[in-house]
KOLLUM-444181 format. One record per atom (N, C-alpha, C, O, CB): x, y, z. Coordinates in steps of 0.2 Angstrom, whole numbers, plus 2048, in hexadecimal, padded with zeros to 3 digits. Each point is the difference from the previous one (the first is absolute). Glycine has a CB too. Example, Ala and Ser with C-alpha at 12.3 -4.5 7.8 and 13.67 -1.06 7.14 Angstrom:
BEGIN
8427E4827/7FC806800/804806800/8057FF803/7F27FB803/80780B7F6/804806801/7FC805803/803806801/8037F77F5/
// end
This chain:
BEGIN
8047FA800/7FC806800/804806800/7FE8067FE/7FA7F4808/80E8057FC/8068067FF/8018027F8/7FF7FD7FA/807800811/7FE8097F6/8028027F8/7FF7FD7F9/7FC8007FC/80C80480B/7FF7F97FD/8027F87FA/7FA7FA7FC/7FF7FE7FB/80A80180F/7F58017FF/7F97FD7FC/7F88037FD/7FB7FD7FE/80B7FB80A/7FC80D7FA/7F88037FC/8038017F8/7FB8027FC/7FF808811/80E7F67F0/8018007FB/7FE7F97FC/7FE7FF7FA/80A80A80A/7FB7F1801/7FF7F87FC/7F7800800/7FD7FC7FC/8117FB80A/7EF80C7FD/7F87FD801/7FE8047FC/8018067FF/7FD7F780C/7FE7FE7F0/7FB8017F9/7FB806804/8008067FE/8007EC7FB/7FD80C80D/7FB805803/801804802/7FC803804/8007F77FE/80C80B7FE/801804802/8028057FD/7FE806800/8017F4807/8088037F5/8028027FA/7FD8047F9/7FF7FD7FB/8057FB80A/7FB80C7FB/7FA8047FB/8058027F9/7FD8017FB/7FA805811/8107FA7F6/8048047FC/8007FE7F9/8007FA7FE/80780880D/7FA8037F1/7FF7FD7F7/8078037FC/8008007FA/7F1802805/8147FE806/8068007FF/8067FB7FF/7FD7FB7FE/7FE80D806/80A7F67FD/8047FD7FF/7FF7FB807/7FF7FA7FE/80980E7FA/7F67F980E/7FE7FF805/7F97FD803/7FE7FF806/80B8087F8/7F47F97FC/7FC7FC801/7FA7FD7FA/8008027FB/803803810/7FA7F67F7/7FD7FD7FB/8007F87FF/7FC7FC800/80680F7FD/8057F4800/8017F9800/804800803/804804802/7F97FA7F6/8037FA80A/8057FC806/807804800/801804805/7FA7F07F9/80880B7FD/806802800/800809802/803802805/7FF7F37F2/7FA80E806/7FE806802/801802806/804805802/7F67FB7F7/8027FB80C/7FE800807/8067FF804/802804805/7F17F87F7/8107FE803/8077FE801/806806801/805800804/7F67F57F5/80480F803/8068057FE/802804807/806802801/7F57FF7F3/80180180E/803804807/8027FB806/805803803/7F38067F9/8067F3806/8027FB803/8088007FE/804802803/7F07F87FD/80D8017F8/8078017FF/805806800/806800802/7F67F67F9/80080F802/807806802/7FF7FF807/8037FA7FF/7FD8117F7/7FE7F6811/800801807/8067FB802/804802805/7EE8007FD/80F7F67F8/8017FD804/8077FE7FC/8047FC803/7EE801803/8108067F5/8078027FD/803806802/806801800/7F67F97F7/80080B80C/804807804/8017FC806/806802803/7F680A7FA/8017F0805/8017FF809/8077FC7FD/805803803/7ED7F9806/80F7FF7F4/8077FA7FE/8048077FF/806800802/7F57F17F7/804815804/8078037FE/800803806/806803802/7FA7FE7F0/7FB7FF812/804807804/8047FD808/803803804/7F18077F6/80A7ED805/7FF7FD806/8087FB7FF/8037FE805/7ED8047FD/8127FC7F8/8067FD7FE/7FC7F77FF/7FB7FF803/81180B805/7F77F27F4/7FF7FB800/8007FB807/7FD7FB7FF/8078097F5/7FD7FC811/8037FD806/7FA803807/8007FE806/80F8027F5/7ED804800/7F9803805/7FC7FC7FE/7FE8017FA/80480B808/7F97EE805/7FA7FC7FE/7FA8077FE/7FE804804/8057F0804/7FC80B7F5/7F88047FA/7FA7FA800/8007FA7FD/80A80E7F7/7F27FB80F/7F97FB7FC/7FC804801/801806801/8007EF802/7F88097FB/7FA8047FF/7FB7FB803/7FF7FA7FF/80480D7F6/7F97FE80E/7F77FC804/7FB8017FC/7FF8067FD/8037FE810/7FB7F87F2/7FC8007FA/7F87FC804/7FF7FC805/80E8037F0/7ED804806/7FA7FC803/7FF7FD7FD/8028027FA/7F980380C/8017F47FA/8017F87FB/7F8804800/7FE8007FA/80C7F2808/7F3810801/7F98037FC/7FF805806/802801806/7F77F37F3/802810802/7FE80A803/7F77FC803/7FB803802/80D80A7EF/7F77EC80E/7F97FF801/7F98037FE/7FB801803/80C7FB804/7FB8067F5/7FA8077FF/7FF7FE7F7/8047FE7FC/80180E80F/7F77F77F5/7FD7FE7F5/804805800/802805803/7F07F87F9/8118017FC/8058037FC/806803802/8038047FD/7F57FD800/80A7FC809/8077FF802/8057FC7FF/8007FF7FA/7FA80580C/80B7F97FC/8057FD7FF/7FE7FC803/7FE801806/80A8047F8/7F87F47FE/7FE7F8803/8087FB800/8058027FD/7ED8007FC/80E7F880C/8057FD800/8058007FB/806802801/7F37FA805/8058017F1/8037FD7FB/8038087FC/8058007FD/7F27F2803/804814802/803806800/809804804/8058037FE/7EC7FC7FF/80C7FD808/805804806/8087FB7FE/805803801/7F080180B/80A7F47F1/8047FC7FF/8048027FA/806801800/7F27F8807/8048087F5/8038037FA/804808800/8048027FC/7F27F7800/80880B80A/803806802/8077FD802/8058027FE/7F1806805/8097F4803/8057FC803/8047FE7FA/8068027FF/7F37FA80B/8078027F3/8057FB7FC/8048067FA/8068017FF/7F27F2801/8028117FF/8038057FC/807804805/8068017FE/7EB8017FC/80E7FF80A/804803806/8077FC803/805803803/7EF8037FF/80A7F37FD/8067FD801/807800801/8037FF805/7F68017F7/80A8027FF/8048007FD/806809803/8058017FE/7F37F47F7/80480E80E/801806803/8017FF80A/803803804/7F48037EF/8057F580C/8007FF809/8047FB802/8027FC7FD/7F3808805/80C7FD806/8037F8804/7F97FE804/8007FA803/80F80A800/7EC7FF7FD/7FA7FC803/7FB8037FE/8018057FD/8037F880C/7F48007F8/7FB8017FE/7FC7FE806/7FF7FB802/8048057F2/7FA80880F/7FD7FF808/7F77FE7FC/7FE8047FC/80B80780E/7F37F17F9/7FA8007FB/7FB805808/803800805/7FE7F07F0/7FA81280C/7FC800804/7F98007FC/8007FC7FB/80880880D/7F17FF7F9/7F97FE7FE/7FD808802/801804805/7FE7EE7FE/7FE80F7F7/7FB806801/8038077FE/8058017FC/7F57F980E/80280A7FA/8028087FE/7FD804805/7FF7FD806/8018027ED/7FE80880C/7FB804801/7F98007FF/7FB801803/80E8037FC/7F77F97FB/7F77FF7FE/7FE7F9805/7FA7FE7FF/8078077F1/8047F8815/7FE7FB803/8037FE807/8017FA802/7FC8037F2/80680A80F/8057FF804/7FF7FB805/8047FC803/7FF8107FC/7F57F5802/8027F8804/8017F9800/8027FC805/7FA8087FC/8057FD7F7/8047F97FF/8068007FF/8037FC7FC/7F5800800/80A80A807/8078017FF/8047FE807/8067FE7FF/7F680A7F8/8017F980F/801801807/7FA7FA802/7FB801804/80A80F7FE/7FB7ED7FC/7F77FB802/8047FE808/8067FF802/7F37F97F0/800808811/7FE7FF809/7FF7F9801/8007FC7FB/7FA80F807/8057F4802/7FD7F9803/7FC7FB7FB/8017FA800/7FF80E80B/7FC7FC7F1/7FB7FC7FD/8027FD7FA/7FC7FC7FD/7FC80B807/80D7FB7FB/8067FD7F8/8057FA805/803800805/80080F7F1/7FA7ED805/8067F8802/8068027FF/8018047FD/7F87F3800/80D803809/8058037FF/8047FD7F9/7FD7FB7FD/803807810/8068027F0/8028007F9/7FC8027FC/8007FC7FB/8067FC807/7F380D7FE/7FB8007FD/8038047F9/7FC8027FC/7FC7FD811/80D8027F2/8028027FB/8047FC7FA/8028027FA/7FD80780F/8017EF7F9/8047FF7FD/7FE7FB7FB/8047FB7FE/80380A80B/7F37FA7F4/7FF7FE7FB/8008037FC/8007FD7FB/7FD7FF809/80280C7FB/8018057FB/807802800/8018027FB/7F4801807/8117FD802/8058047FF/8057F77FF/806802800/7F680E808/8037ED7F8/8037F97FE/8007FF7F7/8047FD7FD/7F77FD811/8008097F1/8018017F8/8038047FE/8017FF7FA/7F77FF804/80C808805/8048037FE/8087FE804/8058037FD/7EF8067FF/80D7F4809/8047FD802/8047FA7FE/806800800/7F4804806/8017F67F7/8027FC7FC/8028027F9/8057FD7FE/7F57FC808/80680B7F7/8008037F9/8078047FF/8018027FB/7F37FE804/810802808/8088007FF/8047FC801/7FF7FA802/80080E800/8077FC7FE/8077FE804/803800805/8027FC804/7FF8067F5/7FD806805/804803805/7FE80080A/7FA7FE802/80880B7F0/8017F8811/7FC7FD806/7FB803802/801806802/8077F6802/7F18037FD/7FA802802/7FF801808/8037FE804/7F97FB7F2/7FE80C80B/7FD801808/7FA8007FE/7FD8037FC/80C80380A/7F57F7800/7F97FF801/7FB805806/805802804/8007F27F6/7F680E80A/800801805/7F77FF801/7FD7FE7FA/810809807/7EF7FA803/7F87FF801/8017FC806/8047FB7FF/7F58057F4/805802813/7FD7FF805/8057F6800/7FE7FA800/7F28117FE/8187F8804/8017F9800/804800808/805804801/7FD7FA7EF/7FD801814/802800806/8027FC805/800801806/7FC8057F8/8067F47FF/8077FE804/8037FA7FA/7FF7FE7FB/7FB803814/80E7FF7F7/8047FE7F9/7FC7F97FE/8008017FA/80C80480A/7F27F67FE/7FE7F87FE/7FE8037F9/8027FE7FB/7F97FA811/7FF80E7F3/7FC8027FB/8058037FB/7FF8007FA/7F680380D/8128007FC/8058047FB/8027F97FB/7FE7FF7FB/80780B80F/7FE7F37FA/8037F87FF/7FC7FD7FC/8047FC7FD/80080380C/7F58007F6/7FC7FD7FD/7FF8037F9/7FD7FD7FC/7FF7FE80F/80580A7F5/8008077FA/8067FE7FE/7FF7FD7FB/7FB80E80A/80A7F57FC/8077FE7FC/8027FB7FD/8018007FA/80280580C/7FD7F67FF/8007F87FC/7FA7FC7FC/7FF7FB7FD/80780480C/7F78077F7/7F97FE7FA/8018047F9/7FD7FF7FB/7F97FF80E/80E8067F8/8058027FC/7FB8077FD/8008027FA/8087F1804/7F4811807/7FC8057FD/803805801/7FE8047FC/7F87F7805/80E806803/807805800/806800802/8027FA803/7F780B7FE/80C7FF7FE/8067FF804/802804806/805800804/7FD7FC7F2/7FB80780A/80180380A/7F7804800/7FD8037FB/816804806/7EB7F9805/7FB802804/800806802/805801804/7FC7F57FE/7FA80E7FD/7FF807806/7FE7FF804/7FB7FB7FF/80380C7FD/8037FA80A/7FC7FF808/7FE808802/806802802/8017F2805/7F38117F8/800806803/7FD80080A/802800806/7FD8047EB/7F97FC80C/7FC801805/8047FB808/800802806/7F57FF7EE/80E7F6808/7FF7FC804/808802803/8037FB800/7F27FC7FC/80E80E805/806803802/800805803/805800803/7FE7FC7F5/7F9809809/7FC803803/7FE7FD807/802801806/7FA8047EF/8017F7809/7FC7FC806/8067FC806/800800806/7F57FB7EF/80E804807/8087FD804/8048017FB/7FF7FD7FB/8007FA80C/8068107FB/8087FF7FC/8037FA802/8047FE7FB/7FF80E803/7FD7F0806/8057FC801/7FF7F87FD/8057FB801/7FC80E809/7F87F67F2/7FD7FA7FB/8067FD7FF/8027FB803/7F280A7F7/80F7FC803/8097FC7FE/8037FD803/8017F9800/80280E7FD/7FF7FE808/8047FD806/7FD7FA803/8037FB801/80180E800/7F57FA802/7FD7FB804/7FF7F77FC/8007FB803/7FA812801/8057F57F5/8007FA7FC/8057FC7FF/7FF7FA7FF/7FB80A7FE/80C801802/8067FC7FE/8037FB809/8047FC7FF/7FF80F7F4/7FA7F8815/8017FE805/7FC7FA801/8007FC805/803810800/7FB7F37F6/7F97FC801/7FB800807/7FF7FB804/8087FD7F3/7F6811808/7FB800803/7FA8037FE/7FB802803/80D7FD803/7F98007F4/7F78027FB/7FB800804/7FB8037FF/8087F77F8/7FD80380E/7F9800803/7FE806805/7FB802803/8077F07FB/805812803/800807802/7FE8057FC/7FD806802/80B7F6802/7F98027F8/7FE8067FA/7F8803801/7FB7FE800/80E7FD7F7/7FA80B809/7F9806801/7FC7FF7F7/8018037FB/80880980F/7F17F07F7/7FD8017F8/7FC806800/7FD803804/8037F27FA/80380E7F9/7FC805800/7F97FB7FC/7FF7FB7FD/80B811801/7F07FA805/7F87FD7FF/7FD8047FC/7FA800800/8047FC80B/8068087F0/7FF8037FB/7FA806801/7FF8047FC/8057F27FD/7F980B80C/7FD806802/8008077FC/7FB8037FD/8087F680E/8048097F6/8058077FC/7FB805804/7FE8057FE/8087F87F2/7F8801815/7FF805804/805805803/7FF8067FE/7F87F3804/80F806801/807802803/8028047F9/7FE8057FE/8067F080C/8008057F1/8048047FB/7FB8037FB/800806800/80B7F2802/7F38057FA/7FA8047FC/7FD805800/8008057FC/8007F3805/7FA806807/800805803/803803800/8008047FB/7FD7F9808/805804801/804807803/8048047FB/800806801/8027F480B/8038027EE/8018057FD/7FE8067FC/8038057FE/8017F3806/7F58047FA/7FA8037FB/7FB804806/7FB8027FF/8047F37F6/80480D813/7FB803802/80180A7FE/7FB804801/8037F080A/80680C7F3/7FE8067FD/7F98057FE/7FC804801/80E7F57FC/7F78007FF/7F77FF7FD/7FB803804/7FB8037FD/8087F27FF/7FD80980C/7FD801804/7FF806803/7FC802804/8057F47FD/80580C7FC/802806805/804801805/802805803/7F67FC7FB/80C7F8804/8047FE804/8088007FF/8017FE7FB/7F57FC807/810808800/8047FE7FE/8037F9800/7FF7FC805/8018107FC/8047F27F9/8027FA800/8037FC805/805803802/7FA8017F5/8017F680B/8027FC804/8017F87FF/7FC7FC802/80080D803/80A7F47F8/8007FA801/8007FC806/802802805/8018007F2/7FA7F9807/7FF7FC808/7FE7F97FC/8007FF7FA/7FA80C811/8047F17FB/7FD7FA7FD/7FC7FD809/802802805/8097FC7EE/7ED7FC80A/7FC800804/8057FA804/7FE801806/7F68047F3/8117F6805/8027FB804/806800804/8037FB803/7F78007F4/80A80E809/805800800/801807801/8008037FB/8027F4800/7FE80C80D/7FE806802/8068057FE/7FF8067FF/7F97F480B/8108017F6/804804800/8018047F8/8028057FF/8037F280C/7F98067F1/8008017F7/7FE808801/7FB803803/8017EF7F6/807811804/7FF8087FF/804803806/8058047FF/7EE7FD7FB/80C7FD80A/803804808/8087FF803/802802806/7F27FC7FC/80F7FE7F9/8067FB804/805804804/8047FE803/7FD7F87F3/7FE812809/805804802/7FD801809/804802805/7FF8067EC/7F57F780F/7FF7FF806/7FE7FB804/801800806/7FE8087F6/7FF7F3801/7FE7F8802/8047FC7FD/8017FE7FA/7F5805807/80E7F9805/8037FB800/7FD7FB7FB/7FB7FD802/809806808/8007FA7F1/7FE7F87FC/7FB7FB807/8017FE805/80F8017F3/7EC802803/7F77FB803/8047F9802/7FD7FD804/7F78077F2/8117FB808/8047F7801/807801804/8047FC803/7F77FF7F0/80580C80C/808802806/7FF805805/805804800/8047FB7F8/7F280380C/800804804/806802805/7FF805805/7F87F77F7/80C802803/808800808/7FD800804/7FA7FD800/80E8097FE/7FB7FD809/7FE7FD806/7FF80A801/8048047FD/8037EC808/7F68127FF/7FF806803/804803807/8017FD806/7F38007F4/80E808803/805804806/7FF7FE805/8037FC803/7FE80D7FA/7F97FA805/8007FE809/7FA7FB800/7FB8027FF/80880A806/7FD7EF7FD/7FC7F97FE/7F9801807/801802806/80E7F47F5/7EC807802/7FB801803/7FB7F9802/8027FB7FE/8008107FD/7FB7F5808/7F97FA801/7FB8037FD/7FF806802/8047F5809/7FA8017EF/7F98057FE/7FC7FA800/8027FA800/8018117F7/7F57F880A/7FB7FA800/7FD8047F7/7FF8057FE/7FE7F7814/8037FE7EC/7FB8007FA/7F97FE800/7FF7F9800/80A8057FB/7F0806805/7FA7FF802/7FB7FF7FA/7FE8067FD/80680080D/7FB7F57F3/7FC7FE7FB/8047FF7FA/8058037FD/7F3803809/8037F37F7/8047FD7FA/7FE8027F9/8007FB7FD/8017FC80A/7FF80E7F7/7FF8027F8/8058007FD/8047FC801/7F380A801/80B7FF7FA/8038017FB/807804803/8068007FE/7EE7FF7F9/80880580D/807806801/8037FB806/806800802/7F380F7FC/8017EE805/8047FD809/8057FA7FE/8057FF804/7EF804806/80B7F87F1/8047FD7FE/8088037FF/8057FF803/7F07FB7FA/80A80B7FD/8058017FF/804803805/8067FF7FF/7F58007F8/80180480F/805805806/8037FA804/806800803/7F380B7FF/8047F07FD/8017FA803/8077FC7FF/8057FF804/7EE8007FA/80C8007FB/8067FD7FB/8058037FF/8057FC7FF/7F58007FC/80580C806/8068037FF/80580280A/805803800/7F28037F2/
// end
């Protein structure tokens, strides 16, 4: 839905210049962007481009389109990031809870399988087994983790200690990050945060939700009732 791509999109592109019209047309600014970046960045600088395998909207860019941009572009990059949607559908761009996880990756696997060069995938994928299972099926070659990183930076570690079962999941809500960063909108100013992970946005004041340290001057507290806040005062 940025620049780039309101030039490759048939539905957006209006131009009856050199720049737009036909594929190649459409294509054209993409590749000058993506030959100044190689000259200005030296051969030895990774260059790729994020691309959507569909705008999901009539008359937009569909999989076998976005695939064909892909390949066209090839030969210019060291990766090809795929994600889903645009602006005419931002929720299917950031989808919540109600979108299955990898919910992106029957559409952006058509444009994944169709290179070389090494692929990224991302849609609501949050934890590594799901990364892992994405790779050796061979629908990409490295994984985004946003939301569910947020939720716990530390998902890695914890996995690679083999304690996965620690891990803070994100519940796709995007009430915290989502939220908060679009509260503008509301009138509010912006704030990231997250609903499962009190410390996210704040870490300059609140200690890591999984490392609290021990407190200066150490106390006895009684914790009174079991909900949501008393557990956590509990645990922490």
């Amino acid at each position: 839905g940025y620049l780039v791509g309101q030039f490759l999109s048939p539905l957006t592109n209006r131009r009856d210049d050199e720049y737009g019209g036909t594929f190649e047309n459409r294509v054209r600014f993409l590749r000058e962007v993506l030959v100044a970046t190689r000259e200005a960045v030296g051969p030895d600088f990774p260059v790729g481009v994020r691309l959507s395998s569909s705008e999901e909207v009539d008359g937009g860019i569909t999989p076998p389109d976005a695939a064909q941009i892909a390949r066209e572009v090839e030969p210019l990059v060291d990766f090809v990031n795929v994600s889903l949607a645009g602006y005419y559908k931002f929720y299917r761009m950031l989808a919540p809870m109600d979108e299955p996880l990898g919910y992106e990756l029957p559409k952006s696997e058509v444009v994944t399988r169709a290179l070389r060069v090494p692929t990224i995938v991302t849609g609501r994928i949050m934890t590594l087994d799901h990364a892992s299972q994405i790779i050796e099926a061979g629908q990409a070659d490295l994984v985004s983790m946003v939301r569910a990183l947020v939720a716990d930076p530390d998902l890695v570690r914890k996995a690679r200690e083999g304690r996965a079962a620690e891990v803070r999941p994100c519940i796709g809500s995007s009430q915290g990050c989502l939220g908060g960063l679009f509260s503008p909108q509301l009138g509010m100013a912006p704030k990231m945060g997250c609903v499962v992970n009190v410390s996210a946005g704040s870490e300059d004041m609140l200690p890591s939700a999984d490392d609290p340290g021990r407190a200066s001057t150490p106390r006895r507290v009684l914790v009174v009732g079991g909900g949501a806040a008393g557990l956590e005062a509990a645990r922490t």
